[in-house]
PANU-523104 format. One record per residue: residue number from 1; x, y, z of N, C-alpha, C in turn. Coordinates in steps of 0.001 Angstrom, whole numbers. Atoms other than C-alpha are relative to their C-alpha. Layout:
N
     i       n_x       n_y       n_z      ca_x      ca_y      ca_z       c_x       c_y       c_z
   NUM         X         Y         Z         X         Y         Z         X         Y         Z
...
//
This chain:
396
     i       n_x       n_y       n_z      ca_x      ca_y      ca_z       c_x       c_y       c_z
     1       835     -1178         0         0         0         0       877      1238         0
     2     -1080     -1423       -47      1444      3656     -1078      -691      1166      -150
     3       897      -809      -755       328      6709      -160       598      1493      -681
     4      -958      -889       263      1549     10141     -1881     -1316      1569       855
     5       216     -1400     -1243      1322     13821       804       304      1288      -554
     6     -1089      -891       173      1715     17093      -714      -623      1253       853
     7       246      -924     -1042      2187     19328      2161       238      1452      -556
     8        36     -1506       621      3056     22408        -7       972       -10     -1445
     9      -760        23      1396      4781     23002     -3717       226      -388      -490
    10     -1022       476       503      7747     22354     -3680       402     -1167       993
    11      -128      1387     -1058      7343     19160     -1070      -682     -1034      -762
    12       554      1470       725      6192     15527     -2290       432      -967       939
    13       283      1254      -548      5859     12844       244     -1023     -1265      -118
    14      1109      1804       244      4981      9018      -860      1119      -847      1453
    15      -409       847      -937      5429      6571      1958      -993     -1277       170
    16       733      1237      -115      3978      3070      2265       721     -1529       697
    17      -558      1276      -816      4453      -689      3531      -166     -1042     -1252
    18      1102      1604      1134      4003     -4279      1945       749     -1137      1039
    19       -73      1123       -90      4328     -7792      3041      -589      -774     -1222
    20      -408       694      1058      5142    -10623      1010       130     -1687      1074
    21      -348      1234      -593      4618    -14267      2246       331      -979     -1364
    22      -944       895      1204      7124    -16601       226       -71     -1547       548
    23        88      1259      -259      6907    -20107      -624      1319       -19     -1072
    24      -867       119       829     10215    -21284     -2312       141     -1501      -357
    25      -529      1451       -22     11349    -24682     -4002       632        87     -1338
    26     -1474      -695       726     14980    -24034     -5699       -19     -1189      -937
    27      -259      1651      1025     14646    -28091     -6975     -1185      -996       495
    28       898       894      -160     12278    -30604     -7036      1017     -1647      -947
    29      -882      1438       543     13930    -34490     -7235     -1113      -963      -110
    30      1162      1071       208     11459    -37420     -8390       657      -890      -889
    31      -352       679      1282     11759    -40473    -10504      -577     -1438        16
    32       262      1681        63     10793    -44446    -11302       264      -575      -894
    33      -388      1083       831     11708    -47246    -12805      -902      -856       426
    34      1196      1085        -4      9051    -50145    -13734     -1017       812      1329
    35       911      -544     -1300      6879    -50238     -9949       880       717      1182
    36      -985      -570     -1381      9693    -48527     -7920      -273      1407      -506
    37       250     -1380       354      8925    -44795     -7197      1129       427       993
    38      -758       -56      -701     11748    -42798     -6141      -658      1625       180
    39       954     -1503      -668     10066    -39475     -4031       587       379       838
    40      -191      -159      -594     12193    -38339     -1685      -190      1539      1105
    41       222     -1542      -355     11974    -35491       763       635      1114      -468
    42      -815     -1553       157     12916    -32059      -760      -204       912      1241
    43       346      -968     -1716     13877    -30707      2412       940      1345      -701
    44      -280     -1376       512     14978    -27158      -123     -1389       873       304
    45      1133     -1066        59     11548    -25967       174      -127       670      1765
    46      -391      -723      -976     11478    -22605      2404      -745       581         8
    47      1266     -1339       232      8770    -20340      3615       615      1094       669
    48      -189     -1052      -707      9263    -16796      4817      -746      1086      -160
    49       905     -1163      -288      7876    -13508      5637       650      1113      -498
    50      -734     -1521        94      8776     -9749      4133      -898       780       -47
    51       850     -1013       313      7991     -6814      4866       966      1563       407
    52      -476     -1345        39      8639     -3391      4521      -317      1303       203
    53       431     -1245      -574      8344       249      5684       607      1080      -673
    54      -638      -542       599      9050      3232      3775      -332      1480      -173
    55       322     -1163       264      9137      7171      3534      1369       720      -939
    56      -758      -609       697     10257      9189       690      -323      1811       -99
    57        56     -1243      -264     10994     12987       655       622      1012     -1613
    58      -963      -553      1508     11515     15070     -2740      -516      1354       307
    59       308     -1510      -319     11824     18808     -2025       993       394     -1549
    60      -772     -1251       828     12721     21571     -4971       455      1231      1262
    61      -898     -1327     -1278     15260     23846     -2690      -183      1088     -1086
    62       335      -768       293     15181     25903     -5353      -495      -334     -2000
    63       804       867      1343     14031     25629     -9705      1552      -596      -298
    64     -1182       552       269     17810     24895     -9871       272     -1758       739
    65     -1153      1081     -1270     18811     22272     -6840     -1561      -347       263
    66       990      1306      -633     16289     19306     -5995       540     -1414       704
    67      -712      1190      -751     17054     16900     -3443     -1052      -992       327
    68       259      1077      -641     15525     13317     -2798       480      -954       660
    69      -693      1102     -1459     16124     10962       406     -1349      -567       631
    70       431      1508       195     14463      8041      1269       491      -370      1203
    71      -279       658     -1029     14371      6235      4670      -634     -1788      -366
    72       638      1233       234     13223      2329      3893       686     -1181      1068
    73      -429      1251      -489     13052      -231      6694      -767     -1652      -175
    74       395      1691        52     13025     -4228      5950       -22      -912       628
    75        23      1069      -830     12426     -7291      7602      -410     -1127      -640
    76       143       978       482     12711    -10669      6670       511     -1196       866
    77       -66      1183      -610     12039    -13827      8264      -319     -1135      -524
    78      -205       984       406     12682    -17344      7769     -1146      -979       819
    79       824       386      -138      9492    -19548      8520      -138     -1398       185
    80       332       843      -206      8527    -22857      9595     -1302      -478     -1067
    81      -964      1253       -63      7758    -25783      8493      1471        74      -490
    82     -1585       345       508     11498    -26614      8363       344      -971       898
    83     -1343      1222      -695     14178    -29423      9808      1392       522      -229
    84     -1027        19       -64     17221    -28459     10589       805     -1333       165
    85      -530      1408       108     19443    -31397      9762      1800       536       794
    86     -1351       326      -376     23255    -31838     12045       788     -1440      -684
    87      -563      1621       442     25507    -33978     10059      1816       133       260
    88     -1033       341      -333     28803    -35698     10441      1098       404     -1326
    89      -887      -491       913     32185    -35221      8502        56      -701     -1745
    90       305      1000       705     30727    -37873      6054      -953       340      -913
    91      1677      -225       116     27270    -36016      5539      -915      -597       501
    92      1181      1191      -429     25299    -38480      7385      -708       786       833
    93       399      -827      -986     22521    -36705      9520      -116      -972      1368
    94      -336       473     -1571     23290    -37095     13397     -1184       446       996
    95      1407      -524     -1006     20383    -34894     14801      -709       972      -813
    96       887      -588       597     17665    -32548     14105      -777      1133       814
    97      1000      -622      -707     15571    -29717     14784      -867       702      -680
    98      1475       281      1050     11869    -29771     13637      -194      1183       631
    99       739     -1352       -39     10268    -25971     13696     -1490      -150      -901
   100      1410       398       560      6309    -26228     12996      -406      1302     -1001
   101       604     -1290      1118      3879    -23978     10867       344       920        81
   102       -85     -1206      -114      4981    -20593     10708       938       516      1221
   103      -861      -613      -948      7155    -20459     13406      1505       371        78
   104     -1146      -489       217     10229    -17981     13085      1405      -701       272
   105     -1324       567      -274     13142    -19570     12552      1648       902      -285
   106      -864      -776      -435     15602    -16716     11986      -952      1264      -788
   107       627     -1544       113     14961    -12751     11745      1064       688      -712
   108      -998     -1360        20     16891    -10007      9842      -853      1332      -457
   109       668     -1194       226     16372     -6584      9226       868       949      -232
   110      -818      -998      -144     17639     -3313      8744       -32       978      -675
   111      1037     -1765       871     17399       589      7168       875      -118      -892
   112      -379       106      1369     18109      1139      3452        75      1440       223
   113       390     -1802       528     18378      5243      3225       684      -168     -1459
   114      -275      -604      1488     18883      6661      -105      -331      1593      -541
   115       422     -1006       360     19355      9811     -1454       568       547     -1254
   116      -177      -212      1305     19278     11660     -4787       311      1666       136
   117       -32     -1578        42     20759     15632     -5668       -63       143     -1495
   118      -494      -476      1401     20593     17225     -8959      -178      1460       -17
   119      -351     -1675       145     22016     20485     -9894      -521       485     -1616
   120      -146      -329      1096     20652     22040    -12797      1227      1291      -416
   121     -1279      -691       360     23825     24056    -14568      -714      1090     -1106
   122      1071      -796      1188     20982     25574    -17968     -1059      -981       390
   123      1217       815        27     18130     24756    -18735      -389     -1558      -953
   124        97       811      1050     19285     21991    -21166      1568      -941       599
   125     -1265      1292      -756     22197     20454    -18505       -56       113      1329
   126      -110       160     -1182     22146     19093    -15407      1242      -660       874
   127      -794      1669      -802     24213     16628    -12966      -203      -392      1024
   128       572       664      -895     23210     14530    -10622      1238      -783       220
   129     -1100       720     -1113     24819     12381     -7581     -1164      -563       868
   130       897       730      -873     23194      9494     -5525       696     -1028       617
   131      -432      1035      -277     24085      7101     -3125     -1016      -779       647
   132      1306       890      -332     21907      4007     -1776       743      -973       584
   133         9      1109      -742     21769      1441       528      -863     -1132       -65
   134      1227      1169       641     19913     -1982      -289       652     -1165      1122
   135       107      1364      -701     19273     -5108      1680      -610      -801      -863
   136       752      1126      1181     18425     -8317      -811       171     -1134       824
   137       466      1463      -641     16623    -11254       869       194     -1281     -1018
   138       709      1388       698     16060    -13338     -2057      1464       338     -1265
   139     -1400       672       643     19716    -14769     -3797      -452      -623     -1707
   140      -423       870      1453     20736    -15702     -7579      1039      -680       248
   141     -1388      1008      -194     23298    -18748     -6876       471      -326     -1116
   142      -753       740      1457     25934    -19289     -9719       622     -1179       746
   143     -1463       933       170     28128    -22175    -10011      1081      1093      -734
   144     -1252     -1055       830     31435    -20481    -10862       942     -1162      -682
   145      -801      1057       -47     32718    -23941    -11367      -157      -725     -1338
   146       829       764      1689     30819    -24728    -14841      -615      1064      -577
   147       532      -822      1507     29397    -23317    -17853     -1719        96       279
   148      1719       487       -80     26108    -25657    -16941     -1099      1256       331
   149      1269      -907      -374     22782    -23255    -16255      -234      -623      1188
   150       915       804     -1518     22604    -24206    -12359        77      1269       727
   151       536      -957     -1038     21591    -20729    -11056     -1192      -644       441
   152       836        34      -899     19313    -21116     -8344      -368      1230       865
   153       620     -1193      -923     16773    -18706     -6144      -111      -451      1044
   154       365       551     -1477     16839    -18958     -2655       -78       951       764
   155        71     -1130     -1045     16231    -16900       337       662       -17      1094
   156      -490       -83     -1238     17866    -15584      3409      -582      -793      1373
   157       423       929      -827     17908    -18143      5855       816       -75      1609
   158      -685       282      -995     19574    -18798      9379      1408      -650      -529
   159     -1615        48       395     22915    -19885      7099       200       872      -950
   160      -610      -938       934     22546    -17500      4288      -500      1365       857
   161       365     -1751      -406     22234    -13761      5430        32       796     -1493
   162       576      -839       416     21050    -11001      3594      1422       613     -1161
   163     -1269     -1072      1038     23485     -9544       407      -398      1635       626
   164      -229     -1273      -538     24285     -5921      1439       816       916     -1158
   165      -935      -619      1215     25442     -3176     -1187      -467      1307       543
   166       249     -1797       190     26404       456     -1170         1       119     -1688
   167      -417      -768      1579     26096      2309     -4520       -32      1478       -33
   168      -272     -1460        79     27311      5509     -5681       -41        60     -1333
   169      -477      -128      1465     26990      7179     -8797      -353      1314      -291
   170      -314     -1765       648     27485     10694    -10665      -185      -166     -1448
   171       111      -139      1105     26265     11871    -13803      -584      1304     -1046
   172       416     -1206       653     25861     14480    -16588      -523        63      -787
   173      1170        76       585     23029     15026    -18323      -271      1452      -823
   174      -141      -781       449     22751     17055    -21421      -893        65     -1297
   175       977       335      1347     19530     17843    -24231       681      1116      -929
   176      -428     -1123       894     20422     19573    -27419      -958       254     -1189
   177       714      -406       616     18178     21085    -30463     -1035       127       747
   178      1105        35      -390     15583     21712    -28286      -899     -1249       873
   179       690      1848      -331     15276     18429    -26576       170      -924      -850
   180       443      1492       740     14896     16354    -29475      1229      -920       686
   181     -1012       816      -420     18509     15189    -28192       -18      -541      1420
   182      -300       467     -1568     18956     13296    -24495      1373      -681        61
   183     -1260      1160      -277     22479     12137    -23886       -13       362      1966
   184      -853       -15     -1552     24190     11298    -20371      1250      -888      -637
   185     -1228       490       133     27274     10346    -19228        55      -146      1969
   186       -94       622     -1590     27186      8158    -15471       793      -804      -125
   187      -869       276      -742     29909      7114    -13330      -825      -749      1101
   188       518       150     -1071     28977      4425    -10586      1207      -885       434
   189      -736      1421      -630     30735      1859     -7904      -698      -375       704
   190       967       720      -820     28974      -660     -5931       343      -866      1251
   191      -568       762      -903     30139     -2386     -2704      -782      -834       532
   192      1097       835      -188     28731     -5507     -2100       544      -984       765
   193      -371       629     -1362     28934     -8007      1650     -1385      -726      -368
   194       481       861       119     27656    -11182      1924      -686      -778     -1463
   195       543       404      1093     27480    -12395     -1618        32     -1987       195
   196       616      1770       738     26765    -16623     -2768       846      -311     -1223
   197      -157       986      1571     28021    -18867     -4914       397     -1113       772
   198       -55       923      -798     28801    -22741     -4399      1261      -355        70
   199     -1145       405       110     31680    -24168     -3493       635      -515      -624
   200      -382       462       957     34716    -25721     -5239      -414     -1563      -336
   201       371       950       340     33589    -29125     -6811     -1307      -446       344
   202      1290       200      -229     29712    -28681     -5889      -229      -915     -1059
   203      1101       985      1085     27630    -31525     -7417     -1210       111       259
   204      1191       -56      -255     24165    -31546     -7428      -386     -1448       839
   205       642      1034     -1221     22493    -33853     -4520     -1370        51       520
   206      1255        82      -173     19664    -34407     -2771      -162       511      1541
   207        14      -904     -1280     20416    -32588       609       -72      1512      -898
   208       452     -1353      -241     19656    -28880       992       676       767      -615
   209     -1402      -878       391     21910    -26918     -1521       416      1389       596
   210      -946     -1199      -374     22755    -24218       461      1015      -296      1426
   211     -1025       545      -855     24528    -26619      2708      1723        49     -1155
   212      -748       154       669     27087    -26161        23       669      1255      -882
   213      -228     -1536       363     27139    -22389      -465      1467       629       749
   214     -1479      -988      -279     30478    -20156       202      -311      1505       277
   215      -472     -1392        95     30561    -16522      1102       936       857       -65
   216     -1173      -250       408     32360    -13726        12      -497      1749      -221
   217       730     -1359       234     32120    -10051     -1077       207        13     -1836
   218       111      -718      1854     32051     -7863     -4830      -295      1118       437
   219      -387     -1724       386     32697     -4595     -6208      -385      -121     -1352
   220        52      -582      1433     31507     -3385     -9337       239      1468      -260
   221      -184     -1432       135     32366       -83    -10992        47       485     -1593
   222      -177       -84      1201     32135      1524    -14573      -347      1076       -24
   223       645     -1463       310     30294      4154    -16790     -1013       -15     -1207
   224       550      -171       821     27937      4744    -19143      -447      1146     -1267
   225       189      -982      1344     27112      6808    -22612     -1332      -141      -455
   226      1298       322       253     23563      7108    -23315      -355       982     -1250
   227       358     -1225       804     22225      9086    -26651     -1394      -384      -586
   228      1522       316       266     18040      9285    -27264      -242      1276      -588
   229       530      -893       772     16360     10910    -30099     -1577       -94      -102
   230      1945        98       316     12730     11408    -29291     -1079       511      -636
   231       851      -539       418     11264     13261    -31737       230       165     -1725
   232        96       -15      1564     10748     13163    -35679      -307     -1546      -175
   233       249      1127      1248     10235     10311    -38266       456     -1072       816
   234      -981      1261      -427     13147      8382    -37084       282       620      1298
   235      -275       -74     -1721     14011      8073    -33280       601     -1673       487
   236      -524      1637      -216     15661      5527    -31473      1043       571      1162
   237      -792      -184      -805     18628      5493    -29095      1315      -821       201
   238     -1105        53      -187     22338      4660    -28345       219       -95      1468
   239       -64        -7      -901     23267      3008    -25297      1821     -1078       301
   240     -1526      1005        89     27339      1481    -24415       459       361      1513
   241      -194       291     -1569     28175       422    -20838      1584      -699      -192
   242     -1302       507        -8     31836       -92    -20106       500      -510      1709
   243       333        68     -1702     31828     -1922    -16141      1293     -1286        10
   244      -782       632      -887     33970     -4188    -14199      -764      -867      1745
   245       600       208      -954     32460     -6847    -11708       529     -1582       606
   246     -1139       943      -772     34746     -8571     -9351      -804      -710      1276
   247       327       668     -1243     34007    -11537     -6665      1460      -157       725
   248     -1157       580      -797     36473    -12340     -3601      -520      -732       873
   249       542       530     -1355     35884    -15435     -1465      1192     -1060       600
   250      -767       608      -981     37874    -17226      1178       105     -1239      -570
   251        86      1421       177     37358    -20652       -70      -163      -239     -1674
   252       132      -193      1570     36979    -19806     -3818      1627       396     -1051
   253     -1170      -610       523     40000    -19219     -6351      1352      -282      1043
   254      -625      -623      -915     42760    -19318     -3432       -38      1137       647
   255       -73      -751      -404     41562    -16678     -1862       376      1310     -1189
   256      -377     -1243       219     42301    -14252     -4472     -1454       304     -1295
   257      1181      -486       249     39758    -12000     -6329       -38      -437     -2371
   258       507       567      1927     37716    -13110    -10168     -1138       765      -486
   259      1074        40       487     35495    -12130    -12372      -970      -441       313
   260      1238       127         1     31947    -12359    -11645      -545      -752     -1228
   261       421       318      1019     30129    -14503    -13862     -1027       611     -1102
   262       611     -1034      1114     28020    -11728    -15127       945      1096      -249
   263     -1067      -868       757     31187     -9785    -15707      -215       525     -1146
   264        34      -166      1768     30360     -7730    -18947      1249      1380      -333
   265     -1147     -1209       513     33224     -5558    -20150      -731      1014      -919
   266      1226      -812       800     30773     -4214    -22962      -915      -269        50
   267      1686      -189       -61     27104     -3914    -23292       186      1160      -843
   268       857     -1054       969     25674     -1907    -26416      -864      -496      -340
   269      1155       282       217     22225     -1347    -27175      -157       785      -797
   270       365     -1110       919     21509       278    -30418     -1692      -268      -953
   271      1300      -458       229     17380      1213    -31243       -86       608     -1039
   272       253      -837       669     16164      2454    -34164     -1469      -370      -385
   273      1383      -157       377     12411      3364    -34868      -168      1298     -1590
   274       514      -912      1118     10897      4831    -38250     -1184       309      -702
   275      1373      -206        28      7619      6351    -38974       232      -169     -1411
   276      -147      -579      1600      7561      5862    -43224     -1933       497       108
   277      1117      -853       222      3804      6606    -43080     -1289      -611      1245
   278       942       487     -1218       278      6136    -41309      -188     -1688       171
   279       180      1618      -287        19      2947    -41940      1288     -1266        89
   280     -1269       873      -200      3937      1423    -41760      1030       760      1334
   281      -812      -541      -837      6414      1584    -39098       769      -955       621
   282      -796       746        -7      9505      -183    -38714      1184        69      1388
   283     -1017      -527      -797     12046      -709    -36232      1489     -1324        78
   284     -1063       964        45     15321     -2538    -35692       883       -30      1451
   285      -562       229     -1704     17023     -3696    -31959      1677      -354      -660
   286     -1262       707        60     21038     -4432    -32122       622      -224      1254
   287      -717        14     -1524     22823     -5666    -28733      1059      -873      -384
   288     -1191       666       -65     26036     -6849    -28092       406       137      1338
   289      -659        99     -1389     27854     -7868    -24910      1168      -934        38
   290     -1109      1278       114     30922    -10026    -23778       -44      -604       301
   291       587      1187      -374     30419    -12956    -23321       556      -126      1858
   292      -317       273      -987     30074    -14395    -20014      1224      -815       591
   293     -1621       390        35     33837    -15240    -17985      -834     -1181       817
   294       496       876      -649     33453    -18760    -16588      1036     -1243       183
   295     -1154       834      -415     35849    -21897    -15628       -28     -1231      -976
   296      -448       913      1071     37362    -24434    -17895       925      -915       153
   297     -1366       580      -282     39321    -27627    -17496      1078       187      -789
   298     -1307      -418       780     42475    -27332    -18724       978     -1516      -328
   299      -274      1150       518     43677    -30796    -18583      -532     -1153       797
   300       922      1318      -417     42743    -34354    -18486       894     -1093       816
   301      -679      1094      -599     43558    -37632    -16830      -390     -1161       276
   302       518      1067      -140     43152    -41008    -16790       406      -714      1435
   303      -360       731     -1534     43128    -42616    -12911     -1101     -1157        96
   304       429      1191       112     42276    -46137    -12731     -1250       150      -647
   305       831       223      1097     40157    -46052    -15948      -949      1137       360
   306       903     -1661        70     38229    -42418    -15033       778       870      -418
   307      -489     -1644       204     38374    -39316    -16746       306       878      1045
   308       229     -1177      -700     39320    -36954    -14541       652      1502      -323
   309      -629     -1569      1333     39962    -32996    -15298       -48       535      1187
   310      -637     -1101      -702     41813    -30306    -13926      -518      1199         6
   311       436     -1281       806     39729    -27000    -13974      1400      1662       410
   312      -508     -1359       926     41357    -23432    -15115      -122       695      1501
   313       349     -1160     -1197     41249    -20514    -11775     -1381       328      -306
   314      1338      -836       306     37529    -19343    -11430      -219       981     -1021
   315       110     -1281      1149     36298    -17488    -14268      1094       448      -910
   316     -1281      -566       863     39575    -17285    -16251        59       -50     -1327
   317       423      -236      1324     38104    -18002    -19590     -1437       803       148
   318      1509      -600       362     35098    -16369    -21260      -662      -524     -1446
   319      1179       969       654     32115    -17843    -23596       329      1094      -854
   320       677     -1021       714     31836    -16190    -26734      -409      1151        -2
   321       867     -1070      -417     30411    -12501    -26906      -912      -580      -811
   322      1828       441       140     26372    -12521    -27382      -374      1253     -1229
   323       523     -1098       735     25087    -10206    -30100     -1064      -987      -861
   324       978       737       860     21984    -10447    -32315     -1022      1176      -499
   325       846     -1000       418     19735     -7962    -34828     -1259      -438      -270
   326      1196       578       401     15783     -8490    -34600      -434      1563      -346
   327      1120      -603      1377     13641     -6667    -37227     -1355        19       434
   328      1530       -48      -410     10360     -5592    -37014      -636      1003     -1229
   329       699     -1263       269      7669     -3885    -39041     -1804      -397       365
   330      2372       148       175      3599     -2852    -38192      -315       270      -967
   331       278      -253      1418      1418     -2496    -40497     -1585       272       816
   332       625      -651      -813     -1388      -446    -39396     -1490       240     -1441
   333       521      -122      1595     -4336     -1003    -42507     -1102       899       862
   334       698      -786      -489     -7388      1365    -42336      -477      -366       967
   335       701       474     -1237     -9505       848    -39373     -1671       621      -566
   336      1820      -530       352    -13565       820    -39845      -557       935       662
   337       559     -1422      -289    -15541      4053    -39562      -905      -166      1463
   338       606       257      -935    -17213      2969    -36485       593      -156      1467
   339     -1212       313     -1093    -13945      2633    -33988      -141      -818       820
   340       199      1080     -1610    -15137        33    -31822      1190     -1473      -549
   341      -460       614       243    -13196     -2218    -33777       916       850      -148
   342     -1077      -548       850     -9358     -1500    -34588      1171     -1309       330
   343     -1013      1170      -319     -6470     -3638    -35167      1256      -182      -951
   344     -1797       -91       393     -2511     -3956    -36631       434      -901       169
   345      -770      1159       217       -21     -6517    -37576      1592       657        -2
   346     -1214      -189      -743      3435     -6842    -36470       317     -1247      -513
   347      -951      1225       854      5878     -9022    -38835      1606       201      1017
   348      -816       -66      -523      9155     -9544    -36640      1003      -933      -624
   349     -1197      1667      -225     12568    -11904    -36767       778       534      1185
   350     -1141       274     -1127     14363    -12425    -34032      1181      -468      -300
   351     -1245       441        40     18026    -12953    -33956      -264       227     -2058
   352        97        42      1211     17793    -11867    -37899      1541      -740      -707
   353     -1414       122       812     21368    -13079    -38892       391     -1271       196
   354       203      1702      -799     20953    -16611    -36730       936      -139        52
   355     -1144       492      -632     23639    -16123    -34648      -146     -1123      1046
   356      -219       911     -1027     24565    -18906    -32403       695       292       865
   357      -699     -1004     -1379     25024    -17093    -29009       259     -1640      1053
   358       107      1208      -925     26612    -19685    -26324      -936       148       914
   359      1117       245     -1066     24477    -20835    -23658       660      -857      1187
   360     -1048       274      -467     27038    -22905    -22074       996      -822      -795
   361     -1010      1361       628     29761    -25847    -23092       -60      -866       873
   362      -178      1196      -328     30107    -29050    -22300      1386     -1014      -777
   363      -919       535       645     32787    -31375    -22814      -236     -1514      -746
   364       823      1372       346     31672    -34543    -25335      1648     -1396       -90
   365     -1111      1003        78     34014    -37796    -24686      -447     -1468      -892
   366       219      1303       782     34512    -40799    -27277       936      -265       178
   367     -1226      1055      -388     36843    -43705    -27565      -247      -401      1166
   368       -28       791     -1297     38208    -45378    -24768      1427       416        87
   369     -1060      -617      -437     41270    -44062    -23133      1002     -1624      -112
   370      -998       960      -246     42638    -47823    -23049       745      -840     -1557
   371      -446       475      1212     43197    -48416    -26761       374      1596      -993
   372      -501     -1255       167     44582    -44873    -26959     -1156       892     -1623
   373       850      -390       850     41460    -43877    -29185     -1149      1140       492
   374      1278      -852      -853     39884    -41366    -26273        72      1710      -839
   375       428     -1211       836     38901    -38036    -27828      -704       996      1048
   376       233     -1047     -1005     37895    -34846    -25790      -660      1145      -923
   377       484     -1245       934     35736    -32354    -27858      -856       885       904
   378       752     -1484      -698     34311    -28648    -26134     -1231       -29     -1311
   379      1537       234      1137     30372    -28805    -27824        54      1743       877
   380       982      -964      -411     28595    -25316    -27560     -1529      -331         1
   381      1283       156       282     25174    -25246    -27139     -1046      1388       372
   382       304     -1356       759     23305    -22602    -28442     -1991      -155       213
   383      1394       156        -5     19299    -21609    -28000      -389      1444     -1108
   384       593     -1740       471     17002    -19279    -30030       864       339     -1383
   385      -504      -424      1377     18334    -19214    -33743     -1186       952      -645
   386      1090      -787       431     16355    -17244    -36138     -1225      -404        -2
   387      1635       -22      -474     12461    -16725    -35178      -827       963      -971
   388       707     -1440       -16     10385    -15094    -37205     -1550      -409       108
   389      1037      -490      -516      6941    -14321    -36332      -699      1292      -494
   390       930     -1095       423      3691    -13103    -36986     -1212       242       729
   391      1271       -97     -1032       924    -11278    -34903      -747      1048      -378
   392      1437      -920       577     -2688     -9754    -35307      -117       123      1132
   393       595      -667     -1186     -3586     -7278    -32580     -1324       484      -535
   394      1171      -827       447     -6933     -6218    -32310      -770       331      1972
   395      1049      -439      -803     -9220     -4647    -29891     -1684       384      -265
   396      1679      -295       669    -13300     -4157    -29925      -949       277      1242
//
């Protein structure tokens, strides 16, 4: 629920709350053969409670200088049913402790402030400066250890705590012909406590995966170039991100600091829209990024008749970069004199050039290592080649 106050002008107060009751389940394990059913307990599934409190304050000091700040407090608790499982150096569970319906099994909390300044310099440039404080209950888990797709969502629990980030960022903001132009140019860094990911040689199992989680911190920092043309025929926009986004964890790498697996060195987004008349109108998307950095064995080995492989330092290779141009045009035919009806078509392709962006690798093995005929080939595997598509909108 949100609530907006205006006590006079140049004042603007919104302030509100929410709760959020969460049901989570990160994996679900099942299976059978012939009459054997294999069902075991997914003891991953997690309930919890959020909620939040919040007042925001946006005053004009004067038509130049406007300041917004932001008080936001959170709370998030970890919920019953659950089992806490005690196990031995083996994994075997030794003891237990059962928590019923709804009953709190750990608490956190804590204040987010945030605040925003901007100076106008004309009436056609500004610059702005903000810093923020965030509390995040609810986790994206990489493997840093594989290519595979095994992110997982999970929530702050009595072993995971709460990710924590400062951010700062500065930027200059500048329209030209009259507006039609919008560029910027932002500067940020991000300091980030208590981050996730799993440990070295995680496998997937059938206990609780965040018995198998690591902590650690991250820093990100970069800048951005933004250029938007909102007005005439053709319009569209120009967008190129140049960042840096580092993990460090105790038990990860040796201790020393890697690439993030969403590490992107570049990011461009280039838009273009074109009115040719009332009834056509075309547009074209281009993105590019670098591919994601991620870990790679480096060599192999045969020990009493198993493969086994050596992987690379965390994140020390990188996948491919990702790029891809989808196409579009409407087509907008008369509409009947009566308006209750109206309706337009939209011819698209996706990925127009059918690139094959990675998705991860895998390593494919043939032969047999004992008649010196074993073979080791890196497969990509790729989703989403060219799409094209066709759709009738209508309304009545």
């Amino acid at each position: 629920m949100d609530f907006d106050y205006f006590p006079a002008p140049q004042h603007k107060l919104k302030f509100g709350g929410l709760y959020t009751y969460h049901k989570f389940t990160p994996n679900i394990v099942s299976g059978s053969q012939g009459s054997t059913t294999f069902d075991p307990n997914n003891e991953s599934v997690k309930f919890a409670g959020e909620a939040g409190l919040y007042v925001q304050h946006d005053w004009d000091i004067s038509d130049d200088v406007k300041l917004s700040s932001g008080l936001r407090y959170s709370q998030f608790t970890q919920l019953g049913p659950y089992t806490i499982y005690n196990r031995d150096i083996d994994g075997n569970k030794t003891d237990s402790t059962v928590y019923s319906n709804g009953q709190p099994i750990k608490n956190y909390g804590g204040l987010e402030p945030r605040m925003t300044l901007r100076y106008s310099l004309t009436d056609e440039t500004s610059i702005k400066a903000s810093v923020t404080r965030n509390l995040q209950y609810i986790h994206l888990v990489s493997n840093a250890g594989s290519t595979l797709p095994t992110d997982l969502w999970v929530p702050s629990t009595y072993r995971v705590k709460p990710q924590i980030s400062w951010m700062y960022a500065a930027g200059l903001f500048k329209n030209f012909k009259d507006n039609m132009y919008e560029t910027s140019l932002e500067v940020y860094f991000k300091d980030m406590q208590n981050q996730i990911e799993y440990k070295e040689g995680y496998t997937q199992s059938l206990k609780d995966p965040e018995e198998d989680f690591v902590f650690g911190k991250g820093w990100s920092y970069g800048s951005e170039i933004f250029i938007n043309k909102v007005r005439g025929r053709f319009t569209g926009w120009i967008g190129y991100t140049l960042s840096w986004t580092w993990r460090k964890f105790p038990q990860l790498n040796g201790g020393e600091k890697y690439p993030a697996k969403y590490d992107r060195r570049h990011d461009l987004s280039v838009v273009g829209m074109y009115d040719l008349n009332k009834k056509w109108k075309f547009s074209a998307v281009f993105v590019y990024g670098t591919g994601n950095s991620t870990t790679l064995p480096e060599r192999f080995y045969i020990v009493n008749g198993v493969l086994t492989q050596e992987y690379s330092k965390v994140n020390q290779y990188r996948l491919p970069s990702y790029h891809r141009l989808d196409l579009s045009a409407t087509l907008t035919p008369k509409q009947p004199k009566s308006g209750k009806f109206t309706h337009y078509w939209v011819f698209s392709i996706y990925n127009s050039y059918s690139r094959m962006n990675p998705y991860f690798i895998y390593f494919d093995q043939t032969g047999s290592p004992f008649d010196g005929s074993l073979k080791i080939d890196a497969r990509q595997v790729s989703l989403f080649p060219i799409l094209p598509s066709v759709t009738w909108n209508f309304k009545f």
